[in-house]
C-alpha positions as semicolon CSV with decimal commas, in nm:
position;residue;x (nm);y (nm);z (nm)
1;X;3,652;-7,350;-6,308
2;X;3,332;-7,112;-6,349
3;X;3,309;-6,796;-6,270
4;X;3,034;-6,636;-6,034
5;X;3,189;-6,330;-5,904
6;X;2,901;-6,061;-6,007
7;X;2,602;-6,285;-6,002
8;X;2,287;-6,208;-5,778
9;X;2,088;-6,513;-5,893
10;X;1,966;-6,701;-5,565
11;X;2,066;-7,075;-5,604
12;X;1,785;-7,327;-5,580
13;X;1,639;-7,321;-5,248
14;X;1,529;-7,645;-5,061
15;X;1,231;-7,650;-4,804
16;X;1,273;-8,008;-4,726
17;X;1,404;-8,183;-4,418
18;X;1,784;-8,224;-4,359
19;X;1,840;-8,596;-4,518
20;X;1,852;-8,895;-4,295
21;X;2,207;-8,987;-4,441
22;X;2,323;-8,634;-4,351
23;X;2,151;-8,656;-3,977
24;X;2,381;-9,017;-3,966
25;X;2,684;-8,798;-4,010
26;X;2,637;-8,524;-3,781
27;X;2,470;-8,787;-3,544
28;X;2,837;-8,979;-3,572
29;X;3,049;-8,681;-3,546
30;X;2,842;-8,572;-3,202
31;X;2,908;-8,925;-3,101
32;X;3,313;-8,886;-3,175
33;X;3,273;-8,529;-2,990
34;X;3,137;-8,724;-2,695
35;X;3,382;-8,961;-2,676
36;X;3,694;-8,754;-2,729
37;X;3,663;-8,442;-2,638
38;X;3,877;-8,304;-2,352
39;X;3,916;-7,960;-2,166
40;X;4,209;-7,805;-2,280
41;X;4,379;-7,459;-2,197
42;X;4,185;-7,150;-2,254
43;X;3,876;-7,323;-2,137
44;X;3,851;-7,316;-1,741
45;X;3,925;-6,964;-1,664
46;X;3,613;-6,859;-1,807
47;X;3,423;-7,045;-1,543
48;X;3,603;-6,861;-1,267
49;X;3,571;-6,602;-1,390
50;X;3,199;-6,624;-1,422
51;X;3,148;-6,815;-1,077
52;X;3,316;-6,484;-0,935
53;X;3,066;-6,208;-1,155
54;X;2,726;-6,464;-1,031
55;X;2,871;-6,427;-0,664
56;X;2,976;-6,051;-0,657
57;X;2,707;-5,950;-0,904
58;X;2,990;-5,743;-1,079
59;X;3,251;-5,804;-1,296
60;X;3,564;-5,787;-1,085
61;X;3,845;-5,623;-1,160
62;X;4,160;-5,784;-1,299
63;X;4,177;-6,176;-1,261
64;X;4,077;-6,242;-0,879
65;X;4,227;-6,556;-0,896
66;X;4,571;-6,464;-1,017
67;X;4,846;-6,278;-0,788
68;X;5,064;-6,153;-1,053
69;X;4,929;-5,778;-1,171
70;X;4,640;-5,772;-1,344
71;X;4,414;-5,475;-1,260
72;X;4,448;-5,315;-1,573
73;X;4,299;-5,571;-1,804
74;X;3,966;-5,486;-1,935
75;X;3,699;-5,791;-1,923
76;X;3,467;-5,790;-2,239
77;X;3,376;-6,128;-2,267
78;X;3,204;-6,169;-1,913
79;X;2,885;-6,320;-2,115
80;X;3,081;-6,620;-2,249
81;X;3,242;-6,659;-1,876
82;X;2,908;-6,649;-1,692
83;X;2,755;-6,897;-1,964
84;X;3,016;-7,133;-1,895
85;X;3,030;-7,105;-1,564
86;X;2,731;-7,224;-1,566
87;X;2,841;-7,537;-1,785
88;X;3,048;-7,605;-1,496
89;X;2,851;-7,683;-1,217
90;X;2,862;-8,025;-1,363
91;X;3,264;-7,995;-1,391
92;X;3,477;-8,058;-1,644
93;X;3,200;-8,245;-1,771
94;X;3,009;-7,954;-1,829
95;X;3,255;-7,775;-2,035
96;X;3,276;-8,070;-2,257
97;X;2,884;-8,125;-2,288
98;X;2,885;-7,749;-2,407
99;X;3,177;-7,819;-2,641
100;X;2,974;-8,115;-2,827
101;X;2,694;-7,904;-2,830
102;X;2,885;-7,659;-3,037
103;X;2,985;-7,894;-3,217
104;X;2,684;-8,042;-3,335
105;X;2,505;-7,684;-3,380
106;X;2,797;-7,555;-3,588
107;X;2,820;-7,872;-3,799
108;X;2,440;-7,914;-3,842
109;X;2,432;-7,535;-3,905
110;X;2,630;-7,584;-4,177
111;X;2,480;-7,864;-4,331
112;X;2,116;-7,666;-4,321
113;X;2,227;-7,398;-4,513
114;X;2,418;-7,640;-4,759
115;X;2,122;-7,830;-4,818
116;X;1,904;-7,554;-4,865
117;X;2,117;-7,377;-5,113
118;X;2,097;-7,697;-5,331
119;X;2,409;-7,967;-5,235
120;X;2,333;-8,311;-5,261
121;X;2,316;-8,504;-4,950
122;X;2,607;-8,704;-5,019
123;X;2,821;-8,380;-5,134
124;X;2,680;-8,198;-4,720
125;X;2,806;-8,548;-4,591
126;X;3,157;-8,581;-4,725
127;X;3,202;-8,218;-4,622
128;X;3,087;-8,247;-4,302
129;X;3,337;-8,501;-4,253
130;X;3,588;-8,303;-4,420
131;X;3,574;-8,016;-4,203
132;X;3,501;-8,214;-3,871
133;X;3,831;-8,395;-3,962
134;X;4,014;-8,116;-4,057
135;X;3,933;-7,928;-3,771
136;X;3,969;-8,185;-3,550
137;X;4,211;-8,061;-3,266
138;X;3,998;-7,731;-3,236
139;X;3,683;-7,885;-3,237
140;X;3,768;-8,168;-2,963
141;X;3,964;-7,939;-2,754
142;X;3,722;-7,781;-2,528
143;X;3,848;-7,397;-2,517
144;X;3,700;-7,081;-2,509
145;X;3,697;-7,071;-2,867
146;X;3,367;-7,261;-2,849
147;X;3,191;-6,981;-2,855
148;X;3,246;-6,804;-3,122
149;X;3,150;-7,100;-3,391
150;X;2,784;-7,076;-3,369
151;X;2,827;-6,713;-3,464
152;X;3,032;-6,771;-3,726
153;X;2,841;-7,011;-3,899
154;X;2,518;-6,751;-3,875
155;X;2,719;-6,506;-3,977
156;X;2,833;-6,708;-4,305
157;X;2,461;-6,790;-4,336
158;X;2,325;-6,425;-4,321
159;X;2,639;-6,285;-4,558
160;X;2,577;-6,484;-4,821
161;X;2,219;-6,489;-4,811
162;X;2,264;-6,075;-4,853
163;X;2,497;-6,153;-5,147
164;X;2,223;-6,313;-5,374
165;X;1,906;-6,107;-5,218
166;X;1,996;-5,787;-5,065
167;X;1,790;-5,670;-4,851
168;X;1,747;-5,464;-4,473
169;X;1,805;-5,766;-4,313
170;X;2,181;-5,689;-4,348
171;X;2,161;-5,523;-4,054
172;X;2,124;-5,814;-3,813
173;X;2,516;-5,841;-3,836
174;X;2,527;-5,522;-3,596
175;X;2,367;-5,750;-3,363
176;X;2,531;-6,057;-3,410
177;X;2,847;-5,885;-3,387
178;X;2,744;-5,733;-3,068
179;X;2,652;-6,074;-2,903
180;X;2,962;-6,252;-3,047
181;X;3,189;-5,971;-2,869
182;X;3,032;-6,034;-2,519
183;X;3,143;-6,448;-2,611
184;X;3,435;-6,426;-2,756
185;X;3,751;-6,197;-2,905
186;X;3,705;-6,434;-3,238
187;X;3,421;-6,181;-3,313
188;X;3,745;-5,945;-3,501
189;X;3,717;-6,257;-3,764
190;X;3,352;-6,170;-3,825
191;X;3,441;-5,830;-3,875
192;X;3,700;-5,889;-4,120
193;X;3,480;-6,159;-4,304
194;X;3,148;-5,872;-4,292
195;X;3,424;-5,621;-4,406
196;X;3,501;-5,831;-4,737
197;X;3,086;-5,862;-4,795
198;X;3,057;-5,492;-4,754
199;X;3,312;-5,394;-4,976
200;X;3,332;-5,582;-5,237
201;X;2,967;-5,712;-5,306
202;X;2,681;-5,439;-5,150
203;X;2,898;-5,130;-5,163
204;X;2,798;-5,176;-5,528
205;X;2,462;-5,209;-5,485
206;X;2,363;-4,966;-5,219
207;X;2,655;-4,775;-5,119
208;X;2,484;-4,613;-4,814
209;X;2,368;-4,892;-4,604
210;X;2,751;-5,058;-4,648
211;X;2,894;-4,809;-4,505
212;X;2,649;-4,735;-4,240
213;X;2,662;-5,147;-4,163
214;X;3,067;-5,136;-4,146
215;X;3,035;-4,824;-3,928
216;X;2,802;-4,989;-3,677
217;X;2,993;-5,336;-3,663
218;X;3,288;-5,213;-3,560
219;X;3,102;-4,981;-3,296
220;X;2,939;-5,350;-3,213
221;X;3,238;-5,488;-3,120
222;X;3,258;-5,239;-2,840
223;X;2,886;-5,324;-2,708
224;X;3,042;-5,490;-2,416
225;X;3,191;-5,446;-2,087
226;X;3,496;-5,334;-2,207
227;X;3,228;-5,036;-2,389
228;X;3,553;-4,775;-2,564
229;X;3,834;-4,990;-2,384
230;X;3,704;-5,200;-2,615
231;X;3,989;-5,215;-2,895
232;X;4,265;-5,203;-2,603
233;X;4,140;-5,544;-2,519
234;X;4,174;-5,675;-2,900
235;X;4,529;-5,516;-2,945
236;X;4,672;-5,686;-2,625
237;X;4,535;-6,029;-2,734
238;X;4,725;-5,998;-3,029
239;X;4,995;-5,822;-2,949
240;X;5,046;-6,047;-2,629
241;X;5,351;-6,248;-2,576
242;X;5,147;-6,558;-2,623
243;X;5,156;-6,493;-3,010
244;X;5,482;-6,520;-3,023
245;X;5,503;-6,845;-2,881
246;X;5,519;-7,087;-3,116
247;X;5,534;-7,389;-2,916
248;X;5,130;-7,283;-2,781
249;X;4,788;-7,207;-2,881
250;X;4,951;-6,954;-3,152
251;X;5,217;-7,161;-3,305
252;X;5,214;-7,152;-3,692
253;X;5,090;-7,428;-3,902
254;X;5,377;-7,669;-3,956
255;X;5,410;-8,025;-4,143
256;X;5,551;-8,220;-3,869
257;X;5,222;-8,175;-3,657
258;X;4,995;-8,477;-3,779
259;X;4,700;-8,211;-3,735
260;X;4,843;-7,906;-3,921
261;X;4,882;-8,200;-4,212
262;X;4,475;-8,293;-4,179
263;X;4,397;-7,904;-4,178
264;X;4,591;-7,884;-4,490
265;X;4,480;-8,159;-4,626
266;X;4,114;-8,090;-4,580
267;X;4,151;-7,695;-4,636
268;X;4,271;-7,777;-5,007
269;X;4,010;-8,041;-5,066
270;X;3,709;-7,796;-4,948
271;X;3,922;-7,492;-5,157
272;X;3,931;-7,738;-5,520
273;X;3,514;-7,795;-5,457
274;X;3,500;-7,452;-5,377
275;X;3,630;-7,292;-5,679
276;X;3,468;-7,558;-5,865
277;X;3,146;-7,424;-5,780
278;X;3,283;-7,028;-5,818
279;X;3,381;-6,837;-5,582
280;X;3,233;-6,453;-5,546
281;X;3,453;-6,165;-5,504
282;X;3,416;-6,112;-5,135
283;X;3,436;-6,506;-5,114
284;X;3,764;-6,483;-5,246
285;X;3,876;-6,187;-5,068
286;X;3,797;-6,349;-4,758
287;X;3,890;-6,695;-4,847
288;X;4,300;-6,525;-4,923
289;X;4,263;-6,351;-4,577
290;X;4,173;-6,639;-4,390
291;X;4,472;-6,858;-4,565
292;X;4,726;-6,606;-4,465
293;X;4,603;-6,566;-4,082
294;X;4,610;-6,975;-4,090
295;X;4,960;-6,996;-4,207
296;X;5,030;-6,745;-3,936
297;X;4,857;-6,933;-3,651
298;X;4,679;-7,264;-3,709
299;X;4,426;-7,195;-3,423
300;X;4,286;-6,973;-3,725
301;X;4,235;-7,271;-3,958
302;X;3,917;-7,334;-3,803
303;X;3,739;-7,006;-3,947
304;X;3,936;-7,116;-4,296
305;X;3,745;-7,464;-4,282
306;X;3,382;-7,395;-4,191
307;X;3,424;-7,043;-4,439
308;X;3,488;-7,341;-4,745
309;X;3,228;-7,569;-4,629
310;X;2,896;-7,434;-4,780
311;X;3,051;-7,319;-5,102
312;X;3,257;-7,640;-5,145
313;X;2,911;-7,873;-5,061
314;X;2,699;-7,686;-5,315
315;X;2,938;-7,727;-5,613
316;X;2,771;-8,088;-5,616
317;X;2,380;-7,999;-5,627
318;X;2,114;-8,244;-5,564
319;X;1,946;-8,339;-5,874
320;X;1,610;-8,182;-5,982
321;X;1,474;-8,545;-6,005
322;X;1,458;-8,750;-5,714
323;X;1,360;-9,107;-5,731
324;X;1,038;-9,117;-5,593
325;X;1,103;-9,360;-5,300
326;X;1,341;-9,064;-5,171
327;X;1,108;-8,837;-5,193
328;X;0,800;-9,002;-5,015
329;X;1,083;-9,111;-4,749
330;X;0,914;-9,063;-4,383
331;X;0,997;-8,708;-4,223
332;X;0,988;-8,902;-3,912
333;X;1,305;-9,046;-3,973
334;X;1,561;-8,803;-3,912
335;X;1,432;-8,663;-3,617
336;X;1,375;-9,054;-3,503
337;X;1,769;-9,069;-3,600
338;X;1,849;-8,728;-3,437
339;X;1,724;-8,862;-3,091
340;X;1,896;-9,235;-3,141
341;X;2,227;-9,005;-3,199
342;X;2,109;-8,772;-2,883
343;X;2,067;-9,058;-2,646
344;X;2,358;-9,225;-2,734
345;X;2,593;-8,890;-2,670
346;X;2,435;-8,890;-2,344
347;X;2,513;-9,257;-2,264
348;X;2,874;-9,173;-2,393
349;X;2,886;-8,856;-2,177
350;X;2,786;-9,041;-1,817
351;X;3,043;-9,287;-1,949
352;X;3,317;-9,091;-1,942
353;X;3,164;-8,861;-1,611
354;X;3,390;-9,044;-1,344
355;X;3,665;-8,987;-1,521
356;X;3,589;-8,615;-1,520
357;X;3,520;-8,619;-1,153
358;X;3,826;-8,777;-1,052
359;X;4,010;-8,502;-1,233
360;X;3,793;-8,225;-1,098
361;X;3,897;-8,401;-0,761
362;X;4,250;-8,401;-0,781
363;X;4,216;-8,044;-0,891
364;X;3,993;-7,953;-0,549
365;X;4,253;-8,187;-0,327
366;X;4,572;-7,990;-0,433
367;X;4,341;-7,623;-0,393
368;X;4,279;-7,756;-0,030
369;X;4,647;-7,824;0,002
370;X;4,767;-7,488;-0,109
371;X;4,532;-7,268;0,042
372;X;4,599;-6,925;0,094
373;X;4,892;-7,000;-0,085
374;X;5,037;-6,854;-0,443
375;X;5,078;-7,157;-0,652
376;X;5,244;-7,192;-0,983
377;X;5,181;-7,447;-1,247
378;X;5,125;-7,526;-1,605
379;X;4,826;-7,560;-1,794
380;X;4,575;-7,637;-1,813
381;X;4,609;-7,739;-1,418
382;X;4,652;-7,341;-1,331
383;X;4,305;-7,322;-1,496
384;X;4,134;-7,618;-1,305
385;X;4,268;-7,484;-0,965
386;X;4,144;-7,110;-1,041
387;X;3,782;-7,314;-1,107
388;X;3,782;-7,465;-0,759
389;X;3,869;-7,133;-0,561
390;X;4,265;-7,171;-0,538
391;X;4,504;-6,854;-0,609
392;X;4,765;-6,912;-0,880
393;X;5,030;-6,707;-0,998
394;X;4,917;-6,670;-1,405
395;X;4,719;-6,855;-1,637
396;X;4,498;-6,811;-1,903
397;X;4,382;-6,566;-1,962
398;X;4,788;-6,477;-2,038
399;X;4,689;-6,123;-2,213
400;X;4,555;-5,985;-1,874
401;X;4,914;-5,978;-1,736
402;X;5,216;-5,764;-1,812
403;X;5,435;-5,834;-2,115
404;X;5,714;-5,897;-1,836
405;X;5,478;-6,135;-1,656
406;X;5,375;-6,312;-1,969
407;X;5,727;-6,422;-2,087
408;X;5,809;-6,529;-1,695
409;X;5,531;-6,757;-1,742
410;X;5,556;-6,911;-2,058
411;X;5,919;-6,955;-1,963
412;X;5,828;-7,142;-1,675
413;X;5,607;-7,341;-1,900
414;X;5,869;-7,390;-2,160
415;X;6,091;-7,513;-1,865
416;X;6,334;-7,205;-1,891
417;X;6,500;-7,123;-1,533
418;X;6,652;-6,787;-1,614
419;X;6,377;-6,687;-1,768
420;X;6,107;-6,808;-1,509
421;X;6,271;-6,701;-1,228
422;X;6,056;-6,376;-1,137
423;X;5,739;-6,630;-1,166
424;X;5,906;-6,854;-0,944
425;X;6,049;-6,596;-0,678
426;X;5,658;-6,511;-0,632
427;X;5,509;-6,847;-0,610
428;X;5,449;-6,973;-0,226
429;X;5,386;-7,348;-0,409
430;X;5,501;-7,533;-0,728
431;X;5,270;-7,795;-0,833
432;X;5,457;-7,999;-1,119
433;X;5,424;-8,352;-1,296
434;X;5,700;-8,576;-1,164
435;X;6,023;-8,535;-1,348
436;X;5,926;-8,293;-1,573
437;X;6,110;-7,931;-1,648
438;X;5,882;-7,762;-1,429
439;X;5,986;-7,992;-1,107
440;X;6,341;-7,965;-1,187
441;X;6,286;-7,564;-1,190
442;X;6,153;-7,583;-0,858
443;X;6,398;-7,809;-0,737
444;X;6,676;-7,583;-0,861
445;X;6,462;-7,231;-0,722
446;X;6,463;-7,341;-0,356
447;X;6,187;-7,553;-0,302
448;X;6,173;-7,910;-0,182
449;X;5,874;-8,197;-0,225
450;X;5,639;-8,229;0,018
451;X;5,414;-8,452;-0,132
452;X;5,243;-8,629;-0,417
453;X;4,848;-8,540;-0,502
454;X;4,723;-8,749;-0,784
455;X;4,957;-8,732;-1,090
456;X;5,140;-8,454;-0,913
457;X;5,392;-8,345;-0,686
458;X;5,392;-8,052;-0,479
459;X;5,682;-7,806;-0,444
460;X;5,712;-7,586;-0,110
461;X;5,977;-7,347;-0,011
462;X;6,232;-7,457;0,171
């Protein structure tokens, strides 16, 4: 393994075109984004939310669409929820359009600044498909996490860039930082990343503007709604009972889950090519913090992954000599294979649209049915129901609620009946698969069927 932890020599830089062989790649993995991807929790609450700022021309207070207490949560993502509420007006189909959009700008992002930092094609390929496959649940599970991987990747981009040229230009993380935190609460990763960069790499070159950049990020991560409520809004996302619960979005990586095994897998592939190549100081630094918050929750594997991916492409560099076929190779062709790959994600999309609509459907059918009525159900159904205008008792997002309120949901969700029984006492409706724990709570709480909606059932007091 080499060493390259002081270095400020600026690897070979490459002005041509991304490679046709790396456009079939990302071309393929948009294509397996289009055809896979699903809505999943954490995704459709952002919608009503932002369906409810375009209408009021505020942002309201508390979730509107919940009933359980929730006036004291403080809102700074309302950018992210208006952008995707405007994904939605074509549905679920929307969300999922954005996702593979994401998807495709984070992956080609990545592959750009590979390329032009001197990897072979080959080497950008196999990592692309490392990372896409690695990260596969996050990065086919439309959430709200979506929004934050663009930034990150421009982030990476712009960090390591300063590590080998330092210049003023540093300071566009302020702003970055500042747009990420009106998207997303994954922006406190960015900060921790910059933090490593500032510390251990340009404190030593120009002490001053490090710590005048670290001041302003973290003031940038309060350029939002939430403006010095800011950090109260971090602290109850991570302090909320959903990180606790290990059966959900938080749960620790674990070797019986088929995709904490491919995370692994891939993370200690892109890690060996990594260190190959030589890590930096604040590479390393943030590479150890990153392992640790994955171990802790897998959700964070994600940032691990796409953190790996540049450094672990450019330990293979593309040879100084090119054959010259390769090199008089048509510039036409990518971008003739970029809009092959384009049009057939669309044809995939409208595909797959009436399948979206009939969800979306079943979702407005049951809202009709339970109007004016409290309902409570699991995800990510609470979520589709809050899209279409109906009133549920909790859902995502779970940090707006009490800590009380929390745990009575996730009980419910876990199928606990002591535990949910608040959650249920409040409910006017339970809306339930049939058979499952959640219809035998209701059956046990008081209610009794009164019908069948799609896939569901739905639960009314008797």
């Amino acid at each position: 393994m080499t060493s390259n932890l002081d270095t400020r020599q600026q690897p070979s830089v490459s002005t041509q075109s991304v490679p046709a062989l790396v456009v079939v790649f990302l071309g393929s993995a948009a294509v397996v984004a289009g055809s896979l991807s699903v809505v999943g929790t954490d995704a459709l609450w952002l919608p009503a939310m932002g369906d409810r700022i375009l209408q009021d021309g505020a942002i309201p207070r508390g979730i509107p669409f919940a009933a359980a207490p929730s006036a004291d949560w403080i809102n700074t993502t309302a950018l992210g929820q208006v952008i995707l509420s405007g994904a939605y007006t074509l549905g679920s189909l929307g969300v999922v359009a954005a996702n593979v959009v994401a998807v495709t700008a984070t992956l080609s992002a990545l592959a750009l600044t590979a390329g032009r930092r001197g990897a072979a094609p080959m080497a950008t390929s196999l990592t692309v498909l490392t990372v896409a496959l690695g990260a596969a649940a996050p990065l086919l599970i439309a959430r709200a996490q979506l929004l934050s991987l663009v930034p990150f990747v421009l982030l990476l981009a712009l960090l390591r860039r300063e590590h080998h040229r330092p210049s003023r230009a540093i300071w566009w993380t302020v702003p970055l930082l500042a747009l990420w935190s009106n998207l997303h609460g994954a922006v406190l990763v960015g900060v921790a990343v910059t933090g490593c960069y500032l510390c251990l790499s340009r404190l030593r070159v120009t002490p001053a503007t490090a710590i005048a950049v670290g001041l302003a990020s973290v003031v940038a991560t309060c350029l939002n709604p939430g403006l010095w409520s800011a950090p109260s809004y971090y602290l109850g996302v991570l302090g909320g009972e959903a990180t606790t619960d290990e059966s959900g979005m938080w749960g620790p990586v674990t070797l019986t889950n088929p995709f904490d095994v491919v995370l692994v897998i891939a993370a200690v592939a892109l890690g060996v090519s990594a260190l190959r190549k030589g890590l930096t100081l604040w590479e390393l630094a943030a590479t150890v913090g990153l392992v640790v918050a994955t171990g802790l929750a897998a959700r964070n594997g994600i940032w691990l992954l796409l953190f790996l991916a540049v450094p672990a492409a450019t330990a293979f560099a593309r040879r100084r000599s090119q054959p010259p076929t390769t090199a008089r190779l048509s510039q036409s062709l990518p971008i003739a294979l970029a809009l092959a790959f384009l049009l057939i994600v669309s044809v995939v999309l409208a595909l797959r649209a009436p399948g979206f609509r009939a969800a979306d459907g079943e979702a407005s059918r049951i809202a009709a049915a339970t109007s004016g009525q409290v309902v409570l159900t699991v995800e990510p159904l609470a979520e589709s129901l809050a899209a279409v205008g109906a009133t549920v008792w909790a859902s995502n997002p779970l940090d707006a609620f009490a800590q009380h309120d929390q745990a009575t949901y996730l009980a419910f969700l876990r199928g606990d009946a002591a535990g949910a029984r608040d959650a249920l006492e409040s409910a006017d409706v339970v809306v339930a698969v049939p058979g499952s724990a959640q219809a035998r709570l209701a059956l046990g709480s008081g209610f009794s069927r009164s019908g069948t909606i799609g896939s569901y059932t739905v639960f009314r007091r008797a």
